[in-house]
C-alpha positions in Angstrom: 90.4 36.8 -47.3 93.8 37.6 -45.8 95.4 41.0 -46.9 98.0 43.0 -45.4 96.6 45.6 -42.2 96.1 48.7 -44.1 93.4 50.8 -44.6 93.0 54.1 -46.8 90.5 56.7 -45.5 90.9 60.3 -47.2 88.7 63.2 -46.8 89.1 64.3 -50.4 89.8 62.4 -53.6 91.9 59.4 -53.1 95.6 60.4 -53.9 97.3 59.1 -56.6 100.5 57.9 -54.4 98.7 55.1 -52.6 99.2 52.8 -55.9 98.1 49.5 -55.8 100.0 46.4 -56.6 100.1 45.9 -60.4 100.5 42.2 -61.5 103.1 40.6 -64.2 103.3 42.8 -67.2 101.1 41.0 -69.8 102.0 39.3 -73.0 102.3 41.0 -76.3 98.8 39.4 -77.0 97.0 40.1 -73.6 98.1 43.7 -74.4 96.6 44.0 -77.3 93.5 42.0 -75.8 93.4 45.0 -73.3 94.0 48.0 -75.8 91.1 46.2 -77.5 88.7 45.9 -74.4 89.5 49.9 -73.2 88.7 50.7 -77.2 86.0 48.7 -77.8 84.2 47.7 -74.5 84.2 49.8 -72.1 94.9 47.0 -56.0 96.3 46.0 -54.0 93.2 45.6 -51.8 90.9 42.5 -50.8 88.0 42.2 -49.0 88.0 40.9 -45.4 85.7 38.3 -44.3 85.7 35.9 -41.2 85.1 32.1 -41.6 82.3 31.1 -42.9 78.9 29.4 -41.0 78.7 26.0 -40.8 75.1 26.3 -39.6 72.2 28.4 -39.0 73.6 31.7 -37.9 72.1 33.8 -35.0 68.1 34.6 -35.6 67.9 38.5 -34.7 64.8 39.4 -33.1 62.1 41.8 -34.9 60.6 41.5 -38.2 62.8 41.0 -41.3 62.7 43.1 -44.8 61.8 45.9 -46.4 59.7 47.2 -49.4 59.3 50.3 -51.5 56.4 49.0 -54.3 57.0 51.4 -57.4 56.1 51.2 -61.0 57.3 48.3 -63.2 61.1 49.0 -64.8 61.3 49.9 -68.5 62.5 47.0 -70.2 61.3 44.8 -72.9 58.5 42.1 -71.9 59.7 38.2 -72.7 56.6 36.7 -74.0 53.7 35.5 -72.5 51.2 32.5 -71.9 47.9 31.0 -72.9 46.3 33.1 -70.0 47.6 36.5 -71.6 50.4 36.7 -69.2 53.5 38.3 -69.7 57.1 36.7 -69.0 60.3 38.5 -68.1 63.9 37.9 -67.9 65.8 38.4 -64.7 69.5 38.9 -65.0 71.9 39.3 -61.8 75.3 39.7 -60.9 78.0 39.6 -58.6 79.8 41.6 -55.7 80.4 45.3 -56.7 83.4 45.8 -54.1 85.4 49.2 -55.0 88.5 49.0 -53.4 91.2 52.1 -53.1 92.8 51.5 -57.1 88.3 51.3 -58.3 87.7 55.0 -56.3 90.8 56.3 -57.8 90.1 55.4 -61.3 86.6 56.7 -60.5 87.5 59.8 -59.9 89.7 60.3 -62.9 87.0 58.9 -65.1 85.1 62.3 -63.3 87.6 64.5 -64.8 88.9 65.2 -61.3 85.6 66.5 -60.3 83.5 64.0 -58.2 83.5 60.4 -58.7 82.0 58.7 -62.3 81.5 54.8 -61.7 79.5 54.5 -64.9 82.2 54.3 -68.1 83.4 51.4 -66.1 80.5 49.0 -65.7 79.4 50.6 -69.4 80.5 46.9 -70.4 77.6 44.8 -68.6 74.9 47.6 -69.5 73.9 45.9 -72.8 72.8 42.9 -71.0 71.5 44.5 -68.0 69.8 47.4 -69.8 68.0 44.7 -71.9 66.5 42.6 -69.2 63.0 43.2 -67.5 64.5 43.4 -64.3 68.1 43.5 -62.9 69.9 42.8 -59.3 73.5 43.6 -58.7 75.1 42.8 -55.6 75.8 46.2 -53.5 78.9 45.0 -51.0 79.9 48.1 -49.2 78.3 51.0 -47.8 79.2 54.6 -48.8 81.1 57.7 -46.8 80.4 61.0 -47.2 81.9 64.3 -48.0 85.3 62.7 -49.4 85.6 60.2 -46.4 86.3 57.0 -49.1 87.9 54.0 -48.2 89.0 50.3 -49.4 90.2 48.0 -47.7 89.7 46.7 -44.8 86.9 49.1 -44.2 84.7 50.0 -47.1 83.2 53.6 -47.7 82.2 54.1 -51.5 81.4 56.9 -52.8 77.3 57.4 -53.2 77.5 58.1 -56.7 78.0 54.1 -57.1 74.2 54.3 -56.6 73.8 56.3 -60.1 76.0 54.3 -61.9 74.2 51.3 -61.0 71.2 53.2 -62.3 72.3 54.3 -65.6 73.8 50.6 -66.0 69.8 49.7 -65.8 69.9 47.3 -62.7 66.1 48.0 -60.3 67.7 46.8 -57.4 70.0 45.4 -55.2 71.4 43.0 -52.5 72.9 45.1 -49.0 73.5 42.4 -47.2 77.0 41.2 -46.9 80.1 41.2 -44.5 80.5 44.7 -44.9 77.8 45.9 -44.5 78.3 47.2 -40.7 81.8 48.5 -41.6 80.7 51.8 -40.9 78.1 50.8 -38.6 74.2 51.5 -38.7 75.4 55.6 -40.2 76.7 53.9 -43.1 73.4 51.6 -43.8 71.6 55.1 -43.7 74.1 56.6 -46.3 73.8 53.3 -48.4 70.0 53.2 -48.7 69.6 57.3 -48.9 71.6 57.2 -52.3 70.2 53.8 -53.6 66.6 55.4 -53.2 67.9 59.0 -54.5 69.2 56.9 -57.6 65.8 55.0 -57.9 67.5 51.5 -57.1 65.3 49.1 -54.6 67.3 47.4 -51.9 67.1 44.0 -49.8 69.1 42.7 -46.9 69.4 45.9 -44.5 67.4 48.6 -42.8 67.4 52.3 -41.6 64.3 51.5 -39.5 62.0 48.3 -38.2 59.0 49.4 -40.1 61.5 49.4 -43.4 62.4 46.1 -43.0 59.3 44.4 -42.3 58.6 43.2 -46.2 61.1 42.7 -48.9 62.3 44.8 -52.1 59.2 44.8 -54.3 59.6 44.7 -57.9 57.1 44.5 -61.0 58.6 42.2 -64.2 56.0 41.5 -66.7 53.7 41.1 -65.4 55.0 39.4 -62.2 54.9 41.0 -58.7 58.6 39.5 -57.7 59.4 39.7 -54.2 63.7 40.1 -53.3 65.0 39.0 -49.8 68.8 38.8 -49.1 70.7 37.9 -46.3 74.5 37.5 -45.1 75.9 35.0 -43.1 78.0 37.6 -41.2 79.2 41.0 -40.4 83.3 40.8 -40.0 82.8 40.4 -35.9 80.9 44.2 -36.0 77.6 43.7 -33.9 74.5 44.4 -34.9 73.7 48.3 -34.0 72.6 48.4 -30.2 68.7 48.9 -30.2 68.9 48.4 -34.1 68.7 44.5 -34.7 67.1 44.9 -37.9 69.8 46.9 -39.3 71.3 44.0 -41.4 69.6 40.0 -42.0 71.9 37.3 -41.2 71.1 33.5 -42.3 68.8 31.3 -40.6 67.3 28.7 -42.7 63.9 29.0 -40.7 63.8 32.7 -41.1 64.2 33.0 -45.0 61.4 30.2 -45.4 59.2 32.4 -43.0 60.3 35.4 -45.2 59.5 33.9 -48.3 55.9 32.0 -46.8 55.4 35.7 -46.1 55.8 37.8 -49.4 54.3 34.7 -51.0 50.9 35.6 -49.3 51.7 39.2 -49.8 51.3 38.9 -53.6 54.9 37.4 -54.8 54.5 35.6 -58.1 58.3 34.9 -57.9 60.4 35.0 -54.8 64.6 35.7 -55.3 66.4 34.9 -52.2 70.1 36.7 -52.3 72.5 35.3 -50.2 75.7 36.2 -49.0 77.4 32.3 -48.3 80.3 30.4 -49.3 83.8 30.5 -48.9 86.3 32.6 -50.4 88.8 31.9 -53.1 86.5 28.3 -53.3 85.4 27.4 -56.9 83.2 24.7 -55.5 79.9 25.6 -53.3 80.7 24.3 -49.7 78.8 22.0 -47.1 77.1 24.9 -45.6 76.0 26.3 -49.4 75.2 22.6 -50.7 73.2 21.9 -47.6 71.2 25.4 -47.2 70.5 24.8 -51.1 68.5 22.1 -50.4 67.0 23.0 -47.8 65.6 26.2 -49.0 64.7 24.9 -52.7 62.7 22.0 -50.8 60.5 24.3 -49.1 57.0 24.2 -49.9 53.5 25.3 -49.5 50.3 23.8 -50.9 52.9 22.0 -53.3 54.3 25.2 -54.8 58.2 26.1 -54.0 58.6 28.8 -51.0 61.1 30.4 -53.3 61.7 30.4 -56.9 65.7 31.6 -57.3 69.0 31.5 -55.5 71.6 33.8 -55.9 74.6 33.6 -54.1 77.6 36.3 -53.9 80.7 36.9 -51.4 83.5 33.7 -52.6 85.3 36.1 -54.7 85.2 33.8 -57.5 82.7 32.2 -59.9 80.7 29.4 -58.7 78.4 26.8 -59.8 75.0 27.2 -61.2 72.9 24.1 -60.3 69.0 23.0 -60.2 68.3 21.6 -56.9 64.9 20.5 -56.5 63.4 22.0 -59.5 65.0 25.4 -58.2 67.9 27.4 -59.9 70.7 28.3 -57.4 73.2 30.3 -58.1 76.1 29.4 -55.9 78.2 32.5 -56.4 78.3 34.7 -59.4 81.9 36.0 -58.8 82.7 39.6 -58.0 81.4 42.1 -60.8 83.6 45.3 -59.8 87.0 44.8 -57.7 90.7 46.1 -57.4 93.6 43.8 -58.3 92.9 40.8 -55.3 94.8 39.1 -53.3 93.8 35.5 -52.3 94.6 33.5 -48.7 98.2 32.9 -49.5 99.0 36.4 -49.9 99.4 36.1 -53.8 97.5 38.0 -56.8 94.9 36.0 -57.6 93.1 36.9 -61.0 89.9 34.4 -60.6 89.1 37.3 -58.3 88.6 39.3 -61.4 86.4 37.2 -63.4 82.5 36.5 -62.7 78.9 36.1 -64.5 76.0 37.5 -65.1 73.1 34.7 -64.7 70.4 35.7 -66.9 67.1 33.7 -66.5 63.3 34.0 -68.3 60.6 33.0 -66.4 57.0 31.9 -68.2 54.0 32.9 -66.2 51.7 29.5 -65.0 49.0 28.4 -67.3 46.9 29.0 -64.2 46.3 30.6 -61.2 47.9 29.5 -57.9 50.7 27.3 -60.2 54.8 28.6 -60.4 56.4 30.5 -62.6 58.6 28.4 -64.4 62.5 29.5 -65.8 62.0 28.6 -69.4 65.6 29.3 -70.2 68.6 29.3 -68.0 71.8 31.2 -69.2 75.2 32.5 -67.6 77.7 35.2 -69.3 81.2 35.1 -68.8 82.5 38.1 -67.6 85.7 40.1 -66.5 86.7 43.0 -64.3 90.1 44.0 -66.5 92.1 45.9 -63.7 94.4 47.6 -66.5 91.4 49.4 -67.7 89.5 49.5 -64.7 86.5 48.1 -66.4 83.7 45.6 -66.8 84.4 43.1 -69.8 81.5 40.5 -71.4 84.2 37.7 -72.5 81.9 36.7 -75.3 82.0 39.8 -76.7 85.4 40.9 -76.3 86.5 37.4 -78.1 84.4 38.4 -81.1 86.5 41.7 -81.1 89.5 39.4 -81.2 90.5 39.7 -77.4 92.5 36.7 -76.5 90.7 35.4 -73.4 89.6 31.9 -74.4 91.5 30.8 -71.6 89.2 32.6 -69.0 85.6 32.1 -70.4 86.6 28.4 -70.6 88.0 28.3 -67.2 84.9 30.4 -66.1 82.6 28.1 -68.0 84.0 24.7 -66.6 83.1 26.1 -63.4 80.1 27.2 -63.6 79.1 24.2 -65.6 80.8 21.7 -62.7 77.8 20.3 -61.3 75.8 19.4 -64.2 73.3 22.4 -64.8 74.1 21.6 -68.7 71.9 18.8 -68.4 69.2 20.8 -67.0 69.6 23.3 -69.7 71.9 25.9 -68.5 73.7 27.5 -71.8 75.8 30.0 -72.0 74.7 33.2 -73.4 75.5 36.4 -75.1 
């Protein structure tokens, strides 16, 4: 996405005077919408990103992935089977991008001391909290010591990691476009403060041996397996010595990836990738084609993976079953400053998203899939006057007039026809 050449690095809290951009004042209503949302709920920047793959991007050499096996997360079991099994429900979401305007508003949030990320995803934490296990998309990597930036660099503050903790997601995606912004020193910082918070992490690396397996997670009782990939780095090259430091796309790999934590235990495998192109409401040639590809995979009969989520177009996507699999073209960005799209222009689709929310049944056998019983997606909204994350469903039970953008955001998502496969939105 274009923006204009400007980057804000600071070695102490983001000053007020770099403002960003504000859009059109809103209506009388969309006021009262937002007085409503800040009560009730709780810039200019965009992210950079070169063009996207049309194929299979470069294979890096060594082994892909890393683990840390813990204890299951602390959420409610969904049901179970004949053989005494327990289900679970998986619920994801998109890019958390904090731009210049999202570290500022951070830090007031703090009280001026620090940096407090929490009151403003407080608005997806009922439906993350709730779910047996939870996967946000983790764009950037973080600074340290006050050196924070947006745009066109990213360095978050660490104490993202906590917030995404106490919002109750268990792990997330690293890999993306940015995530060699601050080259392999900010991969380090990244996965230090994700581990410090007790949040796994798939996609990048601070060693070979770490990234030889993926992000193990326990869900019911389901042993799920999380790979993720990107299908670029913004032109930085991989760390010399260091290929391992981030995984890039190669159709081959991710089935060899996916083959592997399969025999390593996985009862369900989630593949995270970072694909698409930006500002794009509909999932491209490269998307469309590496769907199908991946969900056709098989071994002994049984699908190589089980779920698709995709992240990094800016704006909500397409859910759609392809081959008996759920992909998730993109989800939308979760957390971002006001954006501006290719033609230079505020763009607020930029600003909305969804949470996809699935519940997966455990086999009636051994050695058969896990099957998604019940496929949902929640409308949701960054609000950039309030700096926080909105559920659209609930804010329009509050009396929040946003019709407009759940529909918009439901038309989309609903585009290719995953009603008819059962896809509802839910609550």
């Amino acid at each position: 996405m274009r923006q204009r050449p400007r980057i804000t690095r600071h070695t102490g809290p983001i000053p007020t005077s770099h403002k960003p951009r504000k859009a059109a004042r809103p209506s009388p209503a969309k006021a009262a919408a937002g007085a409503l949302l800040i009560a009730g709920l709780a810039g200019t920047a965009a992210c950079t990103a070169q063009q996207p793959a049309t194929g299979h991007e470069p294979v890096r050499h060594g082994d892909s992935h890393r683990a840390d096996e813990g204890a299951a997360p602390a959420h409610r079991p969904a049901g179970g089977s004949a053989a005494g099994k327990r289900g679970f429900t998986l619920a994801a979401s998109g890019d958390v991008l904090p731009h210049a305007s999202i570290i500022r508003k951070a830090h007031a949030d703090a009280g001026g001391d620090g940096y407090d990320f929490k009151p403003m995803l407080a608005g997806a934490k009922p439906v993350i909290s709730k779910a047996d296990l939870a996967i946000c998309h983790m764009e950037t990597v973080y600074g340290a010591n006050g050196d924070y930036s947006g745009y066109p660099s990213f360095k978050s503050p660490p104490q993202v990691a906590r917030a995404l903790k106490a919002t109750g997601y268990d792990a997330c995606s690293t890999a993306s476009n940015h995530t060699l912004d601050d080259g392999a020193d900010g991969v380090r910082r990244t996965l230090d403060a994700l581990d410090k918070a007790g949040v796994k992490h798939a996609g990048s690396a601070r060693t070979a041996a770490e990234d030889k397996t993926p992000a193990w997670l326990r869900a019911g009782d389901a042993k799920v397996a999380q790979l993720a990939y990107t299908y670029g780095t913004n032109g930085y090259p991989l760390p010399k010595g260091k290929p391992w430091t981030v995984d890039l796309i190669d159709r081959d790999k991710i089935v060899a990836d996916a083959r592997a934590a399969r025999r390593a235990g996985a009862d369900v495998v989630v593949v995270s990738l970072h694909w698409g192109t930006e500002w794009q409401d509909a999932p491209d040639k490269q998307q469309l084609r590496l769907g199908k590809q991946l969900t056709a995979s098989r071994t002994g009969g049984r699908p190589d993976i089980d779920l698709i989520l995709g992240t990094h177009a800016h704006v909500p996507q397409a859910y759609e079953k392809v081959n008996g699999t759920w992909v998730v073209y993109g989800m939308g960005d979760q957390v971002a400053g006001e954006m501006i799209n290719h033609e230079g222009a505020h763009d607020p689709r930029g600003n909305q998203g969804t949470i996809a929310r699935f519940t997966f049944a455990p086999p009636a056998e051994a050695g058969a899939r896990w099957e998604v019983r019940k496929a949902e997606f929640l409308p949701m909204l960054f609000d950039t006057d309030s700096v926080r994350v909105v559920n659209l469903n609930t804010a329009l039970d509050r009396g929040a007039d946003l019709g407009d953008v759940r529909d918009r955001i439901r038309r989309v998502v609903l585009s290719r026809g995953a009603g008819k496969d059962g896809l509802v939105m839910g609550k």
